[in-house]
N, C-alpha and C positions, 0 to 999 in steps of 0.2 A: 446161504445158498451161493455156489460159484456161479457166475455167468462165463462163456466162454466168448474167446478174442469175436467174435464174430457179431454175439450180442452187445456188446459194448462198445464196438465200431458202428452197429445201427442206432443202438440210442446216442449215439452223439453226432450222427450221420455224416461221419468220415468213412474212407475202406482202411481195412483188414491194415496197410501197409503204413496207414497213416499210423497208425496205433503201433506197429514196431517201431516206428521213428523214435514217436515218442518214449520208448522203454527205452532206447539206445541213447536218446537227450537224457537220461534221468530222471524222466517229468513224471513216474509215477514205477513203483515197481514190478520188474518182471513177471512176464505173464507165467503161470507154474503151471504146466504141463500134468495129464493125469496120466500112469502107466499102466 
């Protein structure tokens, strides 16, 4: 099961922008997009 950027900034109760930092640090990989 994917969780999307938004649930995964609330269970760790950071925002949304904290969580792109951290892809840009390389602290965990890129979030992948669905099209």
């Amino acid at each position: 099961m994917a969780l999307t950027i938004g649930q995964v900034a609330d269970a760790a109760d950071v925002n949304i922008q904290t969580i792109r930092y951290y892809e840009r640090r390389g602290l965990f990989p890129a979030y992948r997009r669905r099209i």
